[in-house]
N, C-alpha and C positions, 0 to 999 in steps of 0.2 A: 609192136611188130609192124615191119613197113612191107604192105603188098601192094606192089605197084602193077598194075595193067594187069589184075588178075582176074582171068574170067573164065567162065567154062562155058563157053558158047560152042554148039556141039560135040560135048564131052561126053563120051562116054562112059560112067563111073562103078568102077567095083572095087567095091570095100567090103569087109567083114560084117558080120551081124554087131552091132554094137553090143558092149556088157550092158547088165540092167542092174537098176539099184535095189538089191535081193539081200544086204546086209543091213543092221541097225548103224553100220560105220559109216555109210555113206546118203549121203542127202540127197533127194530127189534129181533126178534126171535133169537138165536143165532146162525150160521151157521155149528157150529160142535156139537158131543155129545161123550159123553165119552164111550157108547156103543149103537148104534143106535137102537138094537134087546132088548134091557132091560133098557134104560133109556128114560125119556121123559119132556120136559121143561114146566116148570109151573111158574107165574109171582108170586113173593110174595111180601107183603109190610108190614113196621112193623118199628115205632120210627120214620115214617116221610122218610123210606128211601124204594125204588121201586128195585126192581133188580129181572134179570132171572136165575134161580135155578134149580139142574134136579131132577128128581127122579128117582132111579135104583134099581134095585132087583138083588143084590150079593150071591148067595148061598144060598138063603132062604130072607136073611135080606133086609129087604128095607132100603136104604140110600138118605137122601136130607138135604139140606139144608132149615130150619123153622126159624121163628120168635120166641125168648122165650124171651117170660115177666118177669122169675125172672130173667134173666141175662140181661135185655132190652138189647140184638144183635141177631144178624141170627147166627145162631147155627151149625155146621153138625153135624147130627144124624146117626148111623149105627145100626138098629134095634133100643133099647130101650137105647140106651148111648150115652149119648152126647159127641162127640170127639172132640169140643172144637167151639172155639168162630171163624166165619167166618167175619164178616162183624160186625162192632160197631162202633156209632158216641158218638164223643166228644165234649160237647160246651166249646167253648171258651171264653174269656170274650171280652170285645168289644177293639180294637186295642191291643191284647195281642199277639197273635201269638203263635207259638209253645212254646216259654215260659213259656206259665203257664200252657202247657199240661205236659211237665216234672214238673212241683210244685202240677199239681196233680195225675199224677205217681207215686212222692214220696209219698204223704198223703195218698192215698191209698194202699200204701204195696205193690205194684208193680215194683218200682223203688227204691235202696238201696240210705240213703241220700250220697250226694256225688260221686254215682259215675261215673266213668270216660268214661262220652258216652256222644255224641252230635248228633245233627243232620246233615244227607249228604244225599245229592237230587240224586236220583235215576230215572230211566227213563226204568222202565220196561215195558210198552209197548206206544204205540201213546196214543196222547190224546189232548184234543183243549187246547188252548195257554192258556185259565187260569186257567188250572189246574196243581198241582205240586205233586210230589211224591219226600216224605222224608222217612228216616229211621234213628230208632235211635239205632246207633252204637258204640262197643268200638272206643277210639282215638289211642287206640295199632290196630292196624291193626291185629296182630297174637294173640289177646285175644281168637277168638272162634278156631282157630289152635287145634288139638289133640298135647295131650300131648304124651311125648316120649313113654308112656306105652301104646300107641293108644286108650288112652279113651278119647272124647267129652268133653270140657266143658260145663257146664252151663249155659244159657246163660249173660252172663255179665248184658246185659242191660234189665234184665227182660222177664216176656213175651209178653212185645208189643214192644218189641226191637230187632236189629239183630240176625239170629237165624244160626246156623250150618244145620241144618236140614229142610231148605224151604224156602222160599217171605214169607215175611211179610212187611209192610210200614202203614204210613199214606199216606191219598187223602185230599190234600185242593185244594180251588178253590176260585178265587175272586167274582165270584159270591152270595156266601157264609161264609165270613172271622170268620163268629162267629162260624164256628166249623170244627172237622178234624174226619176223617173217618179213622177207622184199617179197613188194611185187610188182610186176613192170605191164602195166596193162598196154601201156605203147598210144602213137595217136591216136587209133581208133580200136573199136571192142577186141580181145584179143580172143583166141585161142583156146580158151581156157575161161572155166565161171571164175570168177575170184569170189564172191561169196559157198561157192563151196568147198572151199579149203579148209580141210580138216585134219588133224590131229590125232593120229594115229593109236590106239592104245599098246 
């Protein structure tokens, strides 16, 4: 998520009492916040999937991460604009594996047919042994490189592929084999814990 010039320098802030983590479904509260005096964590659930989310008042705008039904993923919102997809699961078919999540990357116009990105296991932060983080990457290593004229490329492999500009991955878990979760943590911490995302009963 990109916040640029966001600050609450005599901001006034009123927010709700945050939810508290009162079910066996949800993981502890999160132990940091992106602004302690203007944000405040709230539990949201949406597609089957649980996670803790904040809400913050930037310069007027209220920013959080929502559930949206036409896009079925969590969202971050900055006032009245969507700044893009946080969190979105993927079904997988039954013993396919990432596979057929790139066949339906392509079909969807997400992914150019052919091209030249695969998957590499990533380990950005802890997590229990059956879970794994991929990313789908160029196989040129210097593909997201600036060019000589210091402009950014595009990203090679899409937008739910390696990015110059932030984390993004998939989460799978054996727990789970029949689907994989994006998550777009953005350049800097987002919005949202990414190790509390959970999985809905």
């Amino acid at each position: 998520m990109i916040r640029t010039g966001l600050t609450a320098l005599g901001l006034v802030l009123v927010l709700p009492a945050p939810v508290l983590a009162d079910t066996p479904n949800r993981p502890p509260v999160p132990g940091w916040q992106t602004d302690t005096a203007t944000c405040a964590w709230y539990w949201r659930e949406g597609g089957g999937i649980g996670l803790w989310a904040e809400t913050c008042v930037f310069n007027d705008a209220t920013w959080r991460v929502v559930w949206d039904e036409e896009r079925n993923a969590f969202v971050t919102q900055g006032g009245d604009m969507v700044m893009g997809i946080a969190v979105q699961e993927f079904g997988l078919p039954p013993g396919s594996g990432l596979t057929a999540l790139i066949d339906l990357l392509t079909v969807s116009g997400y992914l150019q047919p052919e091209a030249p990105c695969a998957w590499n296991p990533i380990a950005p932060r802890p997590a229990q042994s059956s879970m794994a983080f991929h990313v789908l990457a160029p196989t040129d290593p210097a593909a997201l490189a600036p060019t000589a004229t210091g402009e950014v490329p595009d990203p090679l492999c899409g937008p739910y592929g390696a990015s110059s500009h932030g984390v993004r991955y998939f989460l799978t878990d054996q727990r789970w084999p029949d689907r994989a979760i994006f998550v777009e943590e953005g350049p800097e911490r987002p919005l949202f814990d990414p190790s509390s995302i959970t999985l809905l009963p």
